[in-house]
CHARMM internal coordinates of N, CA and C (Angstrom, degrees):
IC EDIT
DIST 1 N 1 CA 1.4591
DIST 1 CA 1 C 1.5226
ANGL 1 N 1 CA 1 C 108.88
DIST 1 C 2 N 1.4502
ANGL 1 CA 1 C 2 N 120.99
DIHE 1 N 1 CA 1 C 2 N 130.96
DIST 2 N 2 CA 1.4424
ANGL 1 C 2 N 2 CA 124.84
DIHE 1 CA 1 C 2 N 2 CA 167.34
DIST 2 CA 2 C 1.5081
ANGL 2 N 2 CA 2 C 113.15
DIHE 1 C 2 N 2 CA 2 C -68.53
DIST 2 C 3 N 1.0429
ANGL 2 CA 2 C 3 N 102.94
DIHE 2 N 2 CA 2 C 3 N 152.65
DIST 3 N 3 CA 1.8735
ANGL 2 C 3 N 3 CA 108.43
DIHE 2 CA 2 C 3 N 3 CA -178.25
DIST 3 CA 3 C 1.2064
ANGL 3 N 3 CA 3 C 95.46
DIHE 2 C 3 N 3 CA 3 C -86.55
DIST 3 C 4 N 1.5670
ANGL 3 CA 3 C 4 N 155.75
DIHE 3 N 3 CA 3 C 4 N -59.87
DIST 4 N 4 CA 1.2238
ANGL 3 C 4 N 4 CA 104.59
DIHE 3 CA 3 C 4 N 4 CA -168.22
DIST 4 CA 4 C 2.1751
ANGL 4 N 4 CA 4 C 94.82
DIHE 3 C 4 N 4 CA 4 C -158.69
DIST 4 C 5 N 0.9544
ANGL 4 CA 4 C 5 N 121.72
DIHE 4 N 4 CA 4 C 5 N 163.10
DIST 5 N 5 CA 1.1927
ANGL 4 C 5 N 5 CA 124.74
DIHE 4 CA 4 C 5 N 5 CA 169.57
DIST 5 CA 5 C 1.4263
ANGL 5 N 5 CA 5 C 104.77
DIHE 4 C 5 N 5 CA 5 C -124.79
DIST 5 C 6 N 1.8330
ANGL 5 CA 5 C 6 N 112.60
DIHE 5 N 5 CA 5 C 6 N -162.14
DIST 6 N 6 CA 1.1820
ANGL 5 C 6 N 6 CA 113.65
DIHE 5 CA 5 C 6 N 6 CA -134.73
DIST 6 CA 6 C 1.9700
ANGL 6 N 6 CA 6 C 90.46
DIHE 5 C 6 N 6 CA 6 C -152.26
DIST 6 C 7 N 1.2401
ANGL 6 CA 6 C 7 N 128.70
DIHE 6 N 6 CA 6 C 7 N 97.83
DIST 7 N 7 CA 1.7738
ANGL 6 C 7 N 7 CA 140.06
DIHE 6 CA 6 C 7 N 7 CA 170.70
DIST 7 CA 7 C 0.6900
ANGL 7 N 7 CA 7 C 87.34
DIHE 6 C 7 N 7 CA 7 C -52.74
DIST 7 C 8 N 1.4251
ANGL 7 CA 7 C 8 N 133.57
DIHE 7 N 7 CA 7 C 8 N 171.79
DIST 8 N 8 CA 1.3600
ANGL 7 C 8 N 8 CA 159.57
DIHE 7 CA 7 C 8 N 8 CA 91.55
DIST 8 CA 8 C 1.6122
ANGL 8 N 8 CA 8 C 121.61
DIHE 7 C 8 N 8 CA 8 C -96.41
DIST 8 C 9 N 1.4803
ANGL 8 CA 8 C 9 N 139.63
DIHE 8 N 8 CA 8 C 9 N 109.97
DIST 9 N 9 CA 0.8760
ANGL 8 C 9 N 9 CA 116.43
DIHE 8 CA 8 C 9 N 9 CA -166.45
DIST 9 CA 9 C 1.5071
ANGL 9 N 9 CA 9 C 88.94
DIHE 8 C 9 N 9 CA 9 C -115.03
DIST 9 C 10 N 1.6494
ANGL 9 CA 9 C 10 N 116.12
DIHE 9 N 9 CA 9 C 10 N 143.18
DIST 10 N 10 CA 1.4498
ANGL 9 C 10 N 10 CA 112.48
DIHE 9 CA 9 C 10 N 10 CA 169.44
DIST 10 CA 10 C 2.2275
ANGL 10 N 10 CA 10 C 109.21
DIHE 9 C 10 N 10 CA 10 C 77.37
DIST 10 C 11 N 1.1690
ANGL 10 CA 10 C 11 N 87.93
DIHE 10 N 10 CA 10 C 11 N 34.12
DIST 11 N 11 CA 1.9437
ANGL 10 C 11 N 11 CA 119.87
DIHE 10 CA 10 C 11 N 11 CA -168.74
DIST 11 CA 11 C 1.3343
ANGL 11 N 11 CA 11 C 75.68
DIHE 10 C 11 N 11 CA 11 C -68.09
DIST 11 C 12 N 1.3706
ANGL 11 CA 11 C 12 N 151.96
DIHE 11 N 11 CA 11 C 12 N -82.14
DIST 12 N 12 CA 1.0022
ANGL 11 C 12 N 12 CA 133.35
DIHE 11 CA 11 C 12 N 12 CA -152.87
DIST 12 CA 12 C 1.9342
ANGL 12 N 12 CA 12 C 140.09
DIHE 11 C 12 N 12 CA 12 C -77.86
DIST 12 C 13 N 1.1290
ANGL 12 CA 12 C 13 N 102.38
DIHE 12 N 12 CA 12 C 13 N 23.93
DIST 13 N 13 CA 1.3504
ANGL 12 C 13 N 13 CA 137.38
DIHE 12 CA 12 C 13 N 13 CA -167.91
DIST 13 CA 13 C 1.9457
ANGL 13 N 13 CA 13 C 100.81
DIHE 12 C 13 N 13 CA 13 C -104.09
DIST 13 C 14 N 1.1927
ANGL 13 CA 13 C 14 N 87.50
DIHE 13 N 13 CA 13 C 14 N 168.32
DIST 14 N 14 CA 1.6925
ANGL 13 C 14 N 14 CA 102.26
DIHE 13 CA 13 C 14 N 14 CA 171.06
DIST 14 CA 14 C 1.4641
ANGL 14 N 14 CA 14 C 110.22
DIHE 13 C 14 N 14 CA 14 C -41.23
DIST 14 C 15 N 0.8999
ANGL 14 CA 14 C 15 N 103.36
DIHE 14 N 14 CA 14 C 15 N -95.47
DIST 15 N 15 CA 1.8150
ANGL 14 C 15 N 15 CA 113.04
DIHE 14 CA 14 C 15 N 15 CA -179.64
DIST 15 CA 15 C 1.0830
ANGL 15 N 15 CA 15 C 123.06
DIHE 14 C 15 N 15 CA 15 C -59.38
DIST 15 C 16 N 1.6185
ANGL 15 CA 15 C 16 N 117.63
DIHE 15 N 15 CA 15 C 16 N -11.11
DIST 16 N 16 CA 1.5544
ANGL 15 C 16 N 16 CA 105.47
DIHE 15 CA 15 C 16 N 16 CA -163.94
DIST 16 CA 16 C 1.8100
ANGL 16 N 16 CA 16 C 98.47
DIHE 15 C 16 N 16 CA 16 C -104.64
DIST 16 C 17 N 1.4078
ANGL 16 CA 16 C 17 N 116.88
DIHE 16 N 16 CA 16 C 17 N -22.84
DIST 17 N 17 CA 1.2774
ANGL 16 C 17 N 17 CA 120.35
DIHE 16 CA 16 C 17 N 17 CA 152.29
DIST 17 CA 17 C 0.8229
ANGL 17 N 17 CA 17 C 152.16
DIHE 16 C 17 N 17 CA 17 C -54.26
DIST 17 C 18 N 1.8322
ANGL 17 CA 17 C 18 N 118.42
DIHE 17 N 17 CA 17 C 18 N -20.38
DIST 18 N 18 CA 1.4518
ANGL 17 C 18 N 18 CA 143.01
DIHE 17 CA 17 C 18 N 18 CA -161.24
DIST 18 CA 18 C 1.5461
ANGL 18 N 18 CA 18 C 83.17
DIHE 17 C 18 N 18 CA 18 C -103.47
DIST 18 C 19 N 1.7037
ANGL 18 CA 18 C 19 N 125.01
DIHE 18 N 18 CA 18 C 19 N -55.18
DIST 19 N 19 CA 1.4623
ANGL 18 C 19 N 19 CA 141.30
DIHE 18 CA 18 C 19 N 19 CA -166.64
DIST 19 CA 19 C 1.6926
ANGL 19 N 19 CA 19 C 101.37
DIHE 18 C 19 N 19 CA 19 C -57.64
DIST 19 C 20 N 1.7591
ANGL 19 CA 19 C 20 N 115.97
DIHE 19 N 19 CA 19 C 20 N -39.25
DIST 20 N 20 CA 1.4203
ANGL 19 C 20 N 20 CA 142.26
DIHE 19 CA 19 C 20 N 20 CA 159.33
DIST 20 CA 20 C 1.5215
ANGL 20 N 20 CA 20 C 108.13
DIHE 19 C 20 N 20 CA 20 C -8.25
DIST 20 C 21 N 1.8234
ANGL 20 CA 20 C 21 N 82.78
DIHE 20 N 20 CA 20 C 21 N -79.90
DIST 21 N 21 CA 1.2489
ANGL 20 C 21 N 21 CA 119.55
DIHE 20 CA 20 C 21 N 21 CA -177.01
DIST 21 CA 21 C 1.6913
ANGL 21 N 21 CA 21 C 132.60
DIHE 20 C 21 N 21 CA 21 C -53.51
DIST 21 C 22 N 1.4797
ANGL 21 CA 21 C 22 N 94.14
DIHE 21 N 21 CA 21 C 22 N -35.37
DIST 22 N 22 CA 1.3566
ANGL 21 C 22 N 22 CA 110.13
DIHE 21 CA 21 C 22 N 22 CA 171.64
DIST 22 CA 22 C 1.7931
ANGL 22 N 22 CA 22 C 127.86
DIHE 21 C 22 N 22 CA 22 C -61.89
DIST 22 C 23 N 1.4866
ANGL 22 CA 22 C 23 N 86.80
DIHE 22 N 22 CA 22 C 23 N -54.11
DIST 23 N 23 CA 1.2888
ANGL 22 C 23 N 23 CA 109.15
DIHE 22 CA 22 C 23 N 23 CA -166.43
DIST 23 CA 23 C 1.6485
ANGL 23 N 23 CA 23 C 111.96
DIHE 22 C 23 N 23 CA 23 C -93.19
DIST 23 C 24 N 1.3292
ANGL 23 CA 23 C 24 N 115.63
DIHE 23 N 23 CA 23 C 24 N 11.01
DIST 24 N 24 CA 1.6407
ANGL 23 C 24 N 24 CA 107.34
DIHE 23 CA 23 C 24 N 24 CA 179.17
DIST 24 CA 24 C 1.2887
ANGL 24 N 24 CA 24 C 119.03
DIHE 23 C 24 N 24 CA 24 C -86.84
DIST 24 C 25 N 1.4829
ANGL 24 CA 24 C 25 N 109.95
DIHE 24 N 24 CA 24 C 25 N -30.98
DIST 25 N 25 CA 1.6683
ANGL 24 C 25 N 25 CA 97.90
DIHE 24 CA 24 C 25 N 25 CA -179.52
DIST 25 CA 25 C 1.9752
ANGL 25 N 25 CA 25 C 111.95
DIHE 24 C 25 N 25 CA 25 C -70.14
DIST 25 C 26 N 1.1868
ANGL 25 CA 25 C 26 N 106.57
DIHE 25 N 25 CA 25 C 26 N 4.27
DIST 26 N 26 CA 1.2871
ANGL 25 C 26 N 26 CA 107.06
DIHE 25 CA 25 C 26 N 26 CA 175.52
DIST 26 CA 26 C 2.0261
ANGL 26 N 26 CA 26 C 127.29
DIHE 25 C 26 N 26 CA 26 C -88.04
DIST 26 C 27 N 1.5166
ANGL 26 CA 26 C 27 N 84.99
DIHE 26 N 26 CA 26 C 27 N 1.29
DIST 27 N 27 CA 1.6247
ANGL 26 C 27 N 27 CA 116.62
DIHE 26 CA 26 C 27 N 27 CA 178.85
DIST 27 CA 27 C 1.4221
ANGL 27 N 27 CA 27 C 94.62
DIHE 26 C 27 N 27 CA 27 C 56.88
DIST 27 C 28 N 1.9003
ANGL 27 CA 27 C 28 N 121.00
DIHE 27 N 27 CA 27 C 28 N -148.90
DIST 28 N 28 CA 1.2050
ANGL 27 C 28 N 28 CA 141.99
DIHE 27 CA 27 C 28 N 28 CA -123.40
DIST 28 CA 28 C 1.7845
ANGL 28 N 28 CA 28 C 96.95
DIHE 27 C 28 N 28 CA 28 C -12.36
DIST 28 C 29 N 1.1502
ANGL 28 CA 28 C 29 N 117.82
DIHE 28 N 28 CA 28 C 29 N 88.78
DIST 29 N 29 CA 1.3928
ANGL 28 C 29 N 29 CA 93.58
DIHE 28 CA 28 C 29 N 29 CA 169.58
DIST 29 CA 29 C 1.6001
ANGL 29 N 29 CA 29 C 113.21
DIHE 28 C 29 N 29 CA 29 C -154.77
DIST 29 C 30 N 1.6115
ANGL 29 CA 29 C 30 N 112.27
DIHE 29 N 29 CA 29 C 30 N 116.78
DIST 30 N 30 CA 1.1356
ANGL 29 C 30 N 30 CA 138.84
DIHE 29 CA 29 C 30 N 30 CA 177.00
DIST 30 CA 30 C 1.3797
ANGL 30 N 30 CA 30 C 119.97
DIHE 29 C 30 N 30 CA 30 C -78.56
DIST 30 C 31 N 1.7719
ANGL 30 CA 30 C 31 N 113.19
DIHE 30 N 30 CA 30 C 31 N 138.03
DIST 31 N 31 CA 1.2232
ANGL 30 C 31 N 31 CA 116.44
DIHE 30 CA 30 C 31 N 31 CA -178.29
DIST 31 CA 31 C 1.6175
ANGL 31 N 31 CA 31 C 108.60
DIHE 30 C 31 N 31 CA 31 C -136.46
DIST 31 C 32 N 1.1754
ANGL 31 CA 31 C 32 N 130.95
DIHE 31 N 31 CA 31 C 32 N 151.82
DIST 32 N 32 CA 1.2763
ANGL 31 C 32 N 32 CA 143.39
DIHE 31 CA 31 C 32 N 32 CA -167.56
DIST 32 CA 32 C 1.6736
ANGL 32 N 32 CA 32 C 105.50
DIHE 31 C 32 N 32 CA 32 C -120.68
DIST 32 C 33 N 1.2877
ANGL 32 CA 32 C 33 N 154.85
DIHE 32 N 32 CA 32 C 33 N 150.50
DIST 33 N 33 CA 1.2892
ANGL 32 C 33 N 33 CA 139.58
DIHE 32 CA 32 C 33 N 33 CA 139.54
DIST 33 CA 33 C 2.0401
ANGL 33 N 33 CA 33 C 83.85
DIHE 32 C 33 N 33 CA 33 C -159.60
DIST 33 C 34 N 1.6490
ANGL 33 CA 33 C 34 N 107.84
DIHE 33 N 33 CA 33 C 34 N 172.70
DIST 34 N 34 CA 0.7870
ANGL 33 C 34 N 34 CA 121.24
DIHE 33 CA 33 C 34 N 34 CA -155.07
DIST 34 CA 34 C 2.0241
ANGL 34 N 34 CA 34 C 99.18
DIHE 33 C 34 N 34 CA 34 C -90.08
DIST 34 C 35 N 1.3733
ANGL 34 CA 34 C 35 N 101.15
DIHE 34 N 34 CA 34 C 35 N -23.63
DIST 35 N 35 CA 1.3663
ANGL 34 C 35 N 35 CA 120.51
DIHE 34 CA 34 C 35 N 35 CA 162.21
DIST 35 CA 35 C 1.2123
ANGL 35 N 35 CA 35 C 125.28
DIHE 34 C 35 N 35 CA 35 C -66.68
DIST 35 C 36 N 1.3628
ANGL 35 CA 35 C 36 N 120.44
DIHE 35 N 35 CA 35 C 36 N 164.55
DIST 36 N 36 CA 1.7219
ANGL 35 C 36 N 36 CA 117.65
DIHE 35 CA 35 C 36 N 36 CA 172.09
DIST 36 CA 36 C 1.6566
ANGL 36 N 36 CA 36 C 100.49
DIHE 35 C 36 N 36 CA 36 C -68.98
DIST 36 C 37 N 1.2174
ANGL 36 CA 36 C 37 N 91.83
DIHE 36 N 36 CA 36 C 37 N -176.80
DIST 37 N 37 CA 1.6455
ANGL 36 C 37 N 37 CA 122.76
DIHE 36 CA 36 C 37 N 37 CA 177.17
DIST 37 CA 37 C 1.6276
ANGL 37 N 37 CA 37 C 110.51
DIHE 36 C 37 N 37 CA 37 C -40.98
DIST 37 C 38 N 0.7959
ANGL 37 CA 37 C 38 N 129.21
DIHE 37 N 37 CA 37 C 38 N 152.71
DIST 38 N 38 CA 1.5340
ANGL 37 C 38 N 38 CA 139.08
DIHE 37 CA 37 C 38 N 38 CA 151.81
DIST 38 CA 38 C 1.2671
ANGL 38 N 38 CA 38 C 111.66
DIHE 37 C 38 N 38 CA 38 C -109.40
DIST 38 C 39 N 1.9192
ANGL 38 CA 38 C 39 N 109.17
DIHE 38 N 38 CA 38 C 39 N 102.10
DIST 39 N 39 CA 1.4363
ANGL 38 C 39 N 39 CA 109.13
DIHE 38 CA 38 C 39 N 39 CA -167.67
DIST 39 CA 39 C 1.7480
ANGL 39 N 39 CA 39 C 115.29
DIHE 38 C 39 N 39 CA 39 C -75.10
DIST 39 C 40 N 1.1942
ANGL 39 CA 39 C 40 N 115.24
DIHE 39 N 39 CA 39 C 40 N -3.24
DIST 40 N 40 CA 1.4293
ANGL 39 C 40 N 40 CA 109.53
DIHE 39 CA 39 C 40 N 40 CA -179.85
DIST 40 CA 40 C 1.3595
ANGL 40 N 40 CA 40 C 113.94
DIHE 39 C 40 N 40 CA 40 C -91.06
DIST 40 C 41 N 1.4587
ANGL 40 CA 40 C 41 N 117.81
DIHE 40 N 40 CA 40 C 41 N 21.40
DIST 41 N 41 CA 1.6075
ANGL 40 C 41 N 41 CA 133.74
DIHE 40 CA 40 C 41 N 41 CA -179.14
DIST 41 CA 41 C 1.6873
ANGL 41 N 41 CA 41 C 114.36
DIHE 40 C 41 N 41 CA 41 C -135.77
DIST 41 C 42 N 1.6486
ANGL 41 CA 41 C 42 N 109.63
DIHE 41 N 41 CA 41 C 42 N 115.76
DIST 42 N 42 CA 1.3230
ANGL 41 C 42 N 42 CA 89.42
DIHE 41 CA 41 C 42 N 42 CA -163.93
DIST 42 CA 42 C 1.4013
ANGL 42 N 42 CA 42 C 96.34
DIHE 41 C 42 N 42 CA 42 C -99.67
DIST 42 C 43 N 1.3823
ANGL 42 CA 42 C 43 N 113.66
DIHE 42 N 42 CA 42 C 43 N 131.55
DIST 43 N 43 CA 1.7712
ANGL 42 C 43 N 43 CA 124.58
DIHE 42 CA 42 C 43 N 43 CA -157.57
DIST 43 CA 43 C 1.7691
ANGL 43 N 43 CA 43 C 88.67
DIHE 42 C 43 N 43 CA 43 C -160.84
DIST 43 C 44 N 1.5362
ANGL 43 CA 43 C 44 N 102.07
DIHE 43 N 43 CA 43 C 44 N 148.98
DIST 44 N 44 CA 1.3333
ANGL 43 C 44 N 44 CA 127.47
DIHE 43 CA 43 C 44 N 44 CA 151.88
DIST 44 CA 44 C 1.8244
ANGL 44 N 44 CA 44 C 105.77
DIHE 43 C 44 N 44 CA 44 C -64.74
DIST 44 C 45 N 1.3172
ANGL 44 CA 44 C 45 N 110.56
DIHE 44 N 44 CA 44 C 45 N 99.93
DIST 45 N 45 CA 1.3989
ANGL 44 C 45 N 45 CA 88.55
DIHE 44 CA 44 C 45 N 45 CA 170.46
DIST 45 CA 45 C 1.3678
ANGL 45 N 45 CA 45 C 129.30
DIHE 44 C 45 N 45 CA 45 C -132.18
DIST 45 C 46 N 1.5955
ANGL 45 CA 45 C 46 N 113.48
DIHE 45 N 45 CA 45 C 46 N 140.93
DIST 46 N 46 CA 1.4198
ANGL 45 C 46 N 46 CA 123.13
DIHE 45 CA 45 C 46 N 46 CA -170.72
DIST 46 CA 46 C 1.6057
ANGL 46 N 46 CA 46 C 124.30
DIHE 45 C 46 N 46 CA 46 C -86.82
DIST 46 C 47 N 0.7463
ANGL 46 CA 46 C 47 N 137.99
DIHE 46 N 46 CA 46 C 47 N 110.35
DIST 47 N 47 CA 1.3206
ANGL 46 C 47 N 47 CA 146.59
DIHE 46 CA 46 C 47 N 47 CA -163.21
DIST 47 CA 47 C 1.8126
ANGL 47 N 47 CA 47 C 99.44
DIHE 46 C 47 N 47 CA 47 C -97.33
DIST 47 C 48 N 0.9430
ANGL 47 CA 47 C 48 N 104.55
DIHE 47 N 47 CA 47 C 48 N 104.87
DIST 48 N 48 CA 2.0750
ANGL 47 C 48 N 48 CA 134.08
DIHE 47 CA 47 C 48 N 48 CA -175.73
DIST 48 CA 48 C 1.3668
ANGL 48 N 48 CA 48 C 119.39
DIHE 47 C 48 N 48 CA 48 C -160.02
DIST 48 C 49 N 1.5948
ANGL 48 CA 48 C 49 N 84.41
DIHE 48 N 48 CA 48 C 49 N 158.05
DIST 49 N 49 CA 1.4145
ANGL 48 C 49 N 49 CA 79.65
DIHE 48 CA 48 C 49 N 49 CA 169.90
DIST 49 CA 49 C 1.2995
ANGL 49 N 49 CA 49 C 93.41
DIHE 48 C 49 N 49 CA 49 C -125.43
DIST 49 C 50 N 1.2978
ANGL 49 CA 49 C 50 N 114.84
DIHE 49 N 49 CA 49 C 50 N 143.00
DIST 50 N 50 CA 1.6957
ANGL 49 C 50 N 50 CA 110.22
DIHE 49 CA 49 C 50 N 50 CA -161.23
DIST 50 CA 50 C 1.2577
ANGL 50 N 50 CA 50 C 116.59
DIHE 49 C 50 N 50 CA 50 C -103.08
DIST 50 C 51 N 1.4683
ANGL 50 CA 50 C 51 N 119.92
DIHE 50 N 50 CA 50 C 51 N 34.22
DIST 51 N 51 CA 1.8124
ANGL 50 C 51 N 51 CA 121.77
DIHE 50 CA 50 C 51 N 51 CA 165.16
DIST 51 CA 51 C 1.8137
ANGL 51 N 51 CA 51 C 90.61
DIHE 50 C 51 N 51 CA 51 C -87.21
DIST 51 C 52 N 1.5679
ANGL 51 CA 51 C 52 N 127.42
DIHE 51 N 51 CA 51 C 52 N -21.87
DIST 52 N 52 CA 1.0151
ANGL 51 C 52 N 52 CA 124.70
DIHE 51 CA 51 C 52 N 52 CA 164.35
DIST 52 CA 52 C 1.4922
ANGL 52 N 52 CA 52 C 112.17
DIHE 51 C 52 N 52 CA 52 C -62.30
DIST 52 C 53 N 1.1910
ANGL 52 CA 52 C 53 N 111.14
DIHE 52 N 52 CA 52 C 53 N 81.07
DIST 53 N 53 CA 1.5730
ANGL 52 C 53 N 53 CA 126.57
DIHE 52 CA 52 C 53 N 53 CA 171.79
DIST 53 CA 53 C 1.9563
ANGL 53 N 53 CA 53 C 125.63
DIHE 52 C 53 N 53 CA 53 C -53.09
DIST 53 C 54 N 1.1783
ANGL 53 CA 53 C 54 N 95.71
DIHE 53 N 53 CA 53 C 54 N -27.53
DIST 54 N 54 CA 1.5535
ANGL 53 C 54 N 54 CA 116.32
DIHE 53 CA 53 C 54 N 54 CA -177.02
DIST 54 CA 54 C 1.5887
ANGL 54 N 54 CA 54 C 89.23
DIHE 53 C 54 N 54 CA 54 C -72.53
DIST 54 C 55 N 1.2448
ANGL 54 CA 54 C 55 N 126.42
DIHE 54 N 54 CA 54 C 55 N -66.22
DIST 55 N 55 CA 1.5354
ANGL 54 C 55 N 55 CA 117.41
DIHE 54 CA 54 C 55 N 55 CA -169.24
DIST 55 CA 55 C 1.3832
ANGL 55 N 55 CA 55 C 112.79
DIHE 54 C 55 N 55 CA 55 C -55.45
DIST 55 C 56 N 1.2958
ANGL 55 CA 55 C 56 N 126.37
DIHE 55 N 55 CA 55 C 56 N -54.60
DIST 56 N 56 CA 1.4536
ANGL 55 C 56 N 56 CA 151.85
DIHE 55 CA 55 C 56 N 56 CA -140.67
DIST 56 CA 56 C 1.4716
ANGL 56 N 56 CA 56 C 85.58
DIHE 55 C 56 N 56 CA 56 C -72.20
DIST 56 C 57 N 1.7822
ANGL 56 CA 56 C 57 N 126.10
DIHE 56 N 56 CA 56 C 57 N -43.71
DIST 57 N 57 CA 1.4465
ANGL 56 C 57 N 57 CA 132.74
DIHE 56 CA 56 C 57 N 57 CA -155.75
DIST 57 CA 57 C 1.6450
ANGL 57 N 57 CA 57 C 86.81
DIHE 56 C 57 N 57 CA 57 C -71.09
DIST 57 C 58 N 1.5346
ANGL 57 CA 57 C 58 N 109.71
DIHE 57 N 57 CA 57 C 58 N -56.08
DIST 58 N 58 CA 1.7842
ANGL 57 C 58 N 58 CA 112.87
DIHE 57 CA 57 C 58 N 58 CA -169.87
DIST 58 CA 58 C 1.4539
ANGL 58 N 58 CA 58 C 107.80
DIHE 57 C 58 N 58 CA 58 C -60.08
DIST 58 C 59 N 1.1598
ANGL 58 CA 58 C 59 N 136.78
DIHE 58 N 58 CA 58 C 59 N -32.58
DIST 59 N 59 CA 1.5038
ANGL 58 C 59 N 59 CA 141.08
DIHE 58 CA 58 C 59 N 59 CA 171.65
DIST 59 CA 59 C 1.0595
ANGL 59 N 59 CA 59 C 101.00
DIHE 58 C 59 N 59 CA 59 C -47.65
DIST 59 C 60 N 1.7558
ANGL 59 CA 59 C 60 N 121.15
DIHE 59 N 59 CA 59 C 60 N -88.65
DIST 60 N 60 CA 1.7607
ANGL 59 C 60 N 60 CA 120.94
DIHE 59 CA 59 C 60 N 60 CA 156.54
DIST 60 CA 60 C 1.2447
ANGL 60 N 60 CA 60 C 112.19
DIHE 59 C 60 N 60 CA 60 C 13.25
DIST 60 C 61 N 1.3098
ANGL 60 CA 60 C 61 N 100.04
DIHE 60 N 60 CA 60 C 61 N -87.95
DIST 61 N 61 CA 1.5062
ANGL 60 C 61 N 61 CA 128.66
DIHE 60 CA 60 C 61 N 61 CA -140.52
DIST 61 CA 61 C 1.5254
ANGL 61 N 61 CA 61 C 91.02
DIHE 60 C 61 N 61 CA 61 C -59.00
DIST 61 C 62 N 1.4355
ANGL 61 CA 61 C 62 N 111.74
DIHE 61 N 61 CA 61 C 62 N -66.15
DIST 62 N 62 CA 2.0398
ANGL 61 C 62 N 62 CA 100.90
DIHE 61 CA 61 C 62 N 62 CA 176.58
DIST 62 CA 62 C 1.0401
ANGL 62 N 62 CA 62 C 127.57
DIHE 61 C 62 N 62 CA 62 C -56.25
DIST 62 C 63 N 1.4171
ANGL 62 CA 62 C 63 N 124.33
DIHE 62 N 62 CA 62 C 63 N -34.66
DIST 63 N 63 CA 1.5038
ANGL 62 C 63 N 63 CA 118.12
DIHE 62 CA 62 C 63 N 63 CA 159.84
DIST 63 CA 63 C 1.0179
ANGL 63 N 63 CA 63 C 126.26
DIHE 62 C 63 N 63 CA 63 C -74.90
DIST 63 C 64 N 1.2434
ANGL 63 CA 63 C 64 N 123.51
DIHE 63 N 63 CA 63 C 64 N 4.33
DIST 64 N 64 CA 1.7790
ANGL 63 C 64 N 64 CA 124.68
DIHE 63 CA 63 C 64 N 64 CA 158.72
DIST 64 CA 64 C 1.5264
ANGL 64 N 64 CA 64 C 116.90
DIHE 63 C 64 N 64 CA 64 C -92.51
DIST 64 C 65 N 1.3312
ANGL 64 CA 64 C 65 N 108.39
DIHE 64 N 64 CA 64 C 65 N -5.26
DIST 65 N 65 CA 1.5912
ANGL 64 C 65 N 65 CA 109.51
DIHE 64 CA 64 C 65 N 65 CA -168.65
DIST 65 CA 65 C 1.8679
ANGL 65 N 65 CA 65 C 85.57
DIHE 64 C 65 N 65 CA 65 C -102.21
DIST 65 C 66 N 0.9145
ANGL 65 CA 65 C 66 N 129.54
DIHE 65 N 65 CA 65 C 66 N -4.15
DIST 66 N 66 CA 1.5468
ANGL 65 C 66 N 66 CA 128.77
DIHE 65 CA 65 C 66 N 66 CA -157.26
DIST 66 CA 66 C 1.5843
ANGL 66 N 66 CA 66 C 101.50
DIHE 65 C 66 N 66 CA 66 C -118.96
DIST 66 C 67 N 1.5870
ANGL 66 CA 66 C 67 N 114.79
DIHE 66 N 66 CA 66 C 67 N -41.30
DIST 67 N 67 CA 1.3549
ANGL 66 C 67 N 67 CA 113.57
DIHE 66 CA 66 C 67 N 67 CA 179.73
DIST 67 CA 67 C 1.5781
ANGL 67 N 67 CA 67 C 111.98
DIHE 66 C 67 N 67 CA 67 C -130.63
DIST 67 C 68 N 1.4374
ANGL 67 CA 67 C 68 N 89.89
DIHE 67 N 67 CA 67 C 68 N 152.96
DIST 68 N 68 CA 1.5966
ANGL 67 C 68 N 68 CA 84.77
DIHE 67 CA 67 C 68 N 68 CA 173.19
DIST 68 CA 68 C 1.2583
ANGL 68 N 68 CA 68 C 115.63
DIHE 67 C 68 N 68 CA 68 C -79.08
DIST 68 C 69 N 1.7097
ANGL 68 CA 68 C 69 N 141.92
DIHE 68 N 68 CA 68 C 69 N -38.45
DIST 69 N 69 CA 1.2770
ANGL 68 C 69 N 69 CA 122.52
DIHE 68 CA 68 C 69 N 69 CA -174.50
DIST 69 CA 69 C 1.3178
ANGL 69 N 69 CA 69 C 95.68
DIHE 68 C 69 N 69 CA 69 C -120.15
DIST 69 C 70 N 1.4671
ANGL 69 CA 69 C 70 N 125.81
DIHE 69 N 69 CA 69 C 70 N 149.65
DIST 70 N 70 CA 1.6697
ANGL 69 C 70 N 70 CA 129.01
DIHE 69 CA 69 C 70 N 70 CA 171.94
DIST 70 CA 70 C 1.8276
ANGL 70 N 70 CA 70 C 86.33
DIHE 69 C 70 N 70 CA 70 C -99.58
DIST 70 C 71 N 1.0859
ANGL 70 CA 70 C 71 N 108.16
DIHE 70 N 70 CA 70 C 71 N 159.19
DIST 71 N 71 CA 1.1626
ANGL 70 C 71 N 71 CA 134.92
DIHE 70 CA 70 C 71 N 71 CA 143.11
DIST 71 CA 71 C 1.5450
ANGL 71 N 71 CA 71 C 146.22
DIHE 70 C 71 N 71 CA 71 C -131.94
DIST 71 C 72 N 1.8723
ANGL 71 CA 71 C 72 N 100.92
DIHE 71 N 71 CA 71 C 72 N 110.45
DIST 72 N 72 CA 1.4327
ANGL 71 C 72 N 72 CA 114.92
DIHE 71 CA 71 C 72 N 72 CA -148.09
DIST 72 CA 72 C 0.9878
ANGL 72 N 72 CA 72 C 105.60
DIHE 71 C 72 N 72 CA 72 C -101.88
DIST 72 C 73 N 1.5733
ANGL 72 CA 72 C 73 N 100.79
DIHE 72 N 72 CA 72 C 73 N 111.63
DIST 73 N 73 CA 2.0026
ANGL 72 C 73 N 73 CA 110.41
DIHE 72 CA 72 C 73 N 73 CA 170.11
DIST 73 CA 73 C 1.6127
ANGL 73 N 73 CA 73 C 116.26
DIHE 72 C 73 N 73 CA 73 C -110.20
END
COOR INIT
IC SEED 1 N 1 CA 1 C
IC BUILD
């Protein structure tokens, strides 16, 4: 198990792109926005919209079985 990766929720937005940007060369790092991918960020990325709670729980749920700490920005 890896110790810990790196959320992004809303990655393709103002802040969550710049935060994107910051934090990718540091790898495990997952992003969510309601848009596709942002190819100049290399991220696992989930395309939701996250009042859809049913997905958001299964997202969780695998990245908690994979790492020990998420870290949610």
């Amino acid at each position: 198990m890896n110790n810990n990766c790196s959320l992004i929720i809303g990655s393709n937005g103002f802040i969550g792109s710049s935060l994107s940007k910051q934090l990718d060369h540091l790898g495990n790092l997952y992003t969510i926005s309601r848009s596709p991918r942002n190819e100049k960020i290399d991220s696992e990325h989930f395309t939701l919209d996250i009042e859809n709670i049913s997905e958001l729980k299964k997202i969780l749920t695998n990245l908690s079985s994979s790492y020990e700490k998420i870290n949610v920005f």
